[in-house]
Residue frames as a rotation matrix with the C-alpha (Angstrom) as fourth column:
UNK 1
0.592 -0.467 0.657 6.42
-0.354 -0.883 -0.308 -105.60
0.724 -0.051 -0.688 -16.01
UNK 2
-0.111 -0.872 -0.477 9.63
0.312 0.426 -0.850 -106.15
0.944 -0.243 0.224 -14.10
UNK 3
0.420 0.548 -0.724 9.65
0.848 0.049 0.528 -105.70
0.325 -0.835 -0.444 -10.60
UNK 4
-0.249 -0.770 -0.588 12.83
0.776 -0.521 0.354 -103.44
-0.579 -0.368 0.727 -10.25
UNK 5
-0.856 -0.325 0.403 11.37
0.517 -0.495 0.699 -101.38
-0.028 0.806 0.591 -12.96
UNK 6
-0.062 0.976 -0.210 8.05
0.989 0.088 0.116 -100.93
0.132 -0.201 -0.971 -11.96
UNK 7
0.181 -0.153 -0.972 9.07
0.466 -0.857 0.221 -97.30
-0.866 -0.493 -0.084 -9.98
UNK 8
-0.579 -0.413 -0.703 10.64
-0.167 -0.784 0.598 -95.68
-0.798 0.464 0.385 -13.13
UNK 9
-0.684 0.547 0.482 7.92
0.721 0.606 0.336 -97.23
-0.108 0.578 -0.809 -14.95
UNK 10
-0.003 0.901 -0.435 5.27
0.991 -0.055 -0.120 -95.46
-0.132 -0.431 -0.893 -12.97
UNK 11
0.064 -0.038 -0.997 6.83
0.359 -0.932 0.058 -92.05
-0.931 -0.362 -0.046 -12.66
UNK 12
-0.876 -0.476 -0.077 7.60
0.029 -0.211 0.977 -91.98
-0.481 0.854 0.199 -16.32
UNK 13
-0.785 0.531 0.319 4.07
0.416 0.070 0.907 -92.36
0.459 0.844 -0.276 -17.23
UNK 14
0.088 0.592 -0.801 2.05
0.996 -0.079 0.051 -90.94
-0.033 -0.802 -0.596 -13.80
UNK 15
-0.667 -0.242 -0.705 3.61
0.530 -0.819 -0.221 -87.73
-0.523 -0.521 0.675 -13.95
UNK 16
-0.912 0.169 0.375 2.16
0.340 -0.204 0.918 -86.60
0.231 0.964 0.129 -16.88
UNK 17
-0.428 0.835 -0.347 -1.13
0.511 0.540 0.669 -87.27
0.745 0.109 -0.658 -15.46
UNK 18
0.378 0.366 -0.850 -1.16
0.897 -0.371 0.239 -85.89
-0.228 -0.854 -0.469 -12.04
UNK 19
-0.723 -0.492 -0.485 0.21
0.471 -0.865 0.176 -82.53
-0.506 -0.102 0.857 -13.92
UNK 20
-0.777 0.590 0.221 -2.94
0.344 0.103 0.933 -82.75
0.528 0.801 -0.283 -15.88
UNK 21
0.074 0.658 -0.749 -4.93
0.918 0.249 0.309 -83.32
0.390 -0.710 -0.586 -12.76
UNK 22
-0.132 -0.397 -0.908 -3.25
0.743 -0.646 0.174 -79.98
-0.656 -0.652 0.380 -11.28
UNK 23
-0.971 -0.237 -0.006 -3.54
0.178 -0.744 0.644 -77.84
-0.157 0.624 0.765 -14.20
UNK 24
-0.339 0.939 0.052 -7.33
0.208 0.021 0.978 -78.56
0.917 0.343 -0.202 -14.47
UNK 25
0.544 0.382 -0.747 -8.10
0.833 -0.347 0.430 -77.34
-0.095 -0.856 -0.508 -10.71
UNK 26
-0.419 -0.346 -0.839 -5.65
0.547 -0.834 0.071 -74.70
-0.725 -0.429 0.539 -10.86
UNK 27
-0.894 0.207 0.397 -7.74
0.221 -0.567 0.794 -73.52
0.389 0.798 0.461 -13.87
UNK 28
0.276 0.926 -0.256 -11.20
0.752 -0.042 0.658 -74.27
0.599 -0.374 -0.708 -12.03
UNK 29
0.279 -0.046 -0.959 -9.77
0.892 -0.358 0.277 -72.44
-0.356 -0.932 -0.059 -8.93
UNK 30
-0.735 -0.672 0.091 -8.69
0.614 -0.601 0.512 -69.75
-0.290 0.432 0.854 -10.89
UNK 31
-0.683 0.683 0.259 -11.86
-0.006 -0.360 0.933 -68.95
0.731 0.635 0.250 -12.68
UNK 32
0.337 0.612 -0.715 -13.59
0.842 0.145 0.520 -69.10
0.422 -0.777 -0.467 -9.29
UNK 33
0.379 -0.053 0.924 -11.72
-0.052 -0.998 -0.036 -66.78
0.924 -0.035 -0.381 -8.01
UNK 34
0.762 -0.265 -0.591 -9.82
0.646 0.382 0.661 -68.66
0.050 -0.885 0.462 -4.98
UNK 35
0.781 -0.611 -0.133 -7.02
-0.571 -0.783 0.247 -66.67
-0.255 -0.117 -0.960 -3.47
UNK 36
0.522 -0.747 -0.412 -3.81
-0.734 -0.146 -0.664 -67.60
0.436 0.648 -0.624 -4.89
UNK 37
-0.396 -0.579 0.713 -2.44
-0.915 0.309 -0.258 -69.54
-0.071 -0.755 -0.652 -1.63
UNK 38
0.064 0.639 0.767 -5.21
-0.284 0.748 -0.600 -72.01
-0.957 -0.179 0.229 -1.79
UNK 39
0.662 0.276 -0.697 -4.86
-0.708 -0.075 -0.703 -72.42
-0.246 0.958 0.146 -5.50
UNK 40
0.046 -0.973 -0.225 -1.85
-0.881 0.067 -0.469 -73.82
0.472 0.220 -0.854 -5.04
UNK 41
-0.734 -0.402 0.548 -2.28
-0.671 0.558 -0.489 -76.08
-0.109 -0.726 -0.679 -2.75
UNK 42
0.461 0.748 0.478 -5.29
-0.382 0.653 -0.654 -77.48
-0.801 0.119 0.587 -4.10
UNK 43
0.740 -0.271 -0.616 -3.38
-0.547 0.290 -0.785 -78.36
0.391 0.918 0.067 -7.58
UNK 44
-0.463 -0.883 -0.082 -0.77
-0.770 0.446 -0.455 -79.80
0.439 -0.147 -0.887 -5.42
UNK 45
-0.424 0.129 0.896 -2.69
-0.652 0.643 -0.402 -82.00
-0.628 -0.755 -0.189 -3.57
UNK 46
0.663 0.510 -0.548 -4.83
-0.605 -0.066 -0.793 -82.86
-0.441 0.857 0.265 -6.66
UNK 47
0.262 -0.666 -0.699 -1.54
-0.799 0.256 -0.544 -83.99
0.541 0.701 -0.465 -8.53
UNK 48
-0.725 -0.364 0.585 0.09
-0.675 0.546 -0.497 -85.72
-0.139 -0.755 -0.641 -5.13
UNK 49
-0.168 0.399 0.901 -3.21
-0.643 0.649 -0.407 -87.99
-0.747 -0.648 0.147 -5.57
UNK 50
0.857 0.254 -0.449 -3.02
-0.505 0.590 -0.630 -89.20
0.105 0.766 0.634 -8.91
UNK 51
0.132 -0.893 -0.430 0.17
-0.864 0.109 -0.491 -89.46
0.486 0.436 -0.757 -8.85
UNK 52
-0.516 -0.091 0.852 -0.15
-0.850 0.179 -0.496 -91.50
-0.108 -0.980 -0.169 -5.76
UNK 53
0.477 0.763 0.436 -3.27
-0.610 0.645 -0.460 -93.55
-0.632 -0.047 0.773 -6.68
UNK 54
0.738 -0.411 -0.535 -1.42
-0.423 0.336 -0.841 -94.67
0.525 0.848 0.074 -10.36
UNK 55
-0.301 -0.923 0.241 2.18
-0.936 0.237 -0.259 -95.02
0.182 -0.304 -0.935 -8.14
UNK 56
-0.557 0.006 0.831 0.70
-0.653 0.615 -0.442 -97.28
-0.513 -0.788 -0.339 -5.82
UNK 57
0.703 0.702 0.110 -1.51
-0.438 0.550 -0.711 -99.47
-0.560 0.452 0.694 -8.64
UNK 58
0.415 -0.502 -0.758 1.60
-0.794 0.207 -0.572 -100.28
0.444 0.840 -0.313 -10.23
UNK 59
-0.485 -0.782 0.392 2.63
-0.867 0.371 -0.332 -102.11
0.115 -0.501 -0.858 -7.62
UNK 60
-0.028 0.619 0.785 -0.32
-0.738 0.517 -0.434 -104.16
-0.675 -0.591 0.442 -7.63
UNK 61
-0.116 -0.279 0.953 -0.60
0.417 0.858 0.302 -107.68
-0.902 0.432 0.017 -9.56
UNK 62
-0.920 -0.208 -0.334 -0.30
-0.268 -0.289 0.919 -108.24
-0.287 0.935 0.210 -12.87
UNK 63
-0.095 0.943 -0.318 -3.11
-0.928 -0.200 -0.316 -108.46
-0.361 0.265 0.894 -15.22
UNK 64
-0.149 -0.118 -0.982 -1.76
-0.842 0.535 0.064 -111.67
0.518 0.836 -0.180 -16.34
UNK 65
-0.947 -0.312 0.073 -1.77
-0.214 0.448 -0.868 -113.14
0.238 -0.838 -0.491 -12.86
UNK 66
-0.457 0.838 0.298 -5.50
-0.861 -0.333 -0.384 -112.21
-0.222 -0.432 0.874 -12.44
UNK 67
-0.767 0.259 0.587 -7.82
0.119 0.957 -0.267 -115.21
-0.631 -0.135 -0.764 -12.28
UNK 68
-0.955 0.135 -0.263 -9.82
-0.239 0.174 0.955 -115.95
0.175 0.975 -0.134 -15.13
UNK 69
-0.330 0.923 0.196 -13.69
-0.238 0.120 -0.964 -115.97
-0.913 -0.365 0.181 -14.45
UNK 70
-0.542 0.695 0.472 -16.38
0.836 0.502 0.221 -118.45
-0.083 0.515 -0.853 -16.58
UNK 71
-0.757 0.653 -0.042 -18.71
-0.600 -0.668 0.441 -117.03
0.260 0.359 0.897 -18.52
UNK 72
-0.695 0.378 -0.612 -20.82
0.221 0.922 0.319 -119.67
0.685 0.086 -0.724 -17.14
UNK 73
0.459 0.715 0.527 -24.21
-0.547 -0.240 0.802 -119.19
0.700 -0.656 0.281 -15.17
């Protein structure tokens, strides 16, 4: 993956995810029975860390870079 591309890489495929991540607490919190304020903010934070966790892994090496490890004893 290109470096300059990496960002619109990430968001193009992260977002998805960390709306996933948010929709599946704001259902838990829902069916619990959290007030409404907190609901929110727990799906946002939720989302804000995948999104985050995925953002920031993209930036990390490549898979091709990684060092090859023996199957040797």
């Amino acid at each position: 993956m290109k470096t300059a591309n990496r960002s619109s890489e990430a968001i193009r495929n992260w977002v998805p995810l960390a709306a996933v991540a948010a929709g599946i607490v704001f259902v838990i919190a829902f069916v619990l029975g959290l007030p409404p304020d907190r609901t929110i903010v727990a799906s946002a934070l939720a989302a804000i860390m995948v999104f985050s966790g995925f953002f920031f892994r993209s930036f990390g090496k490549d898979s091709d870079t990684y060092r090859k490890k023996s199957d040797s004893v």
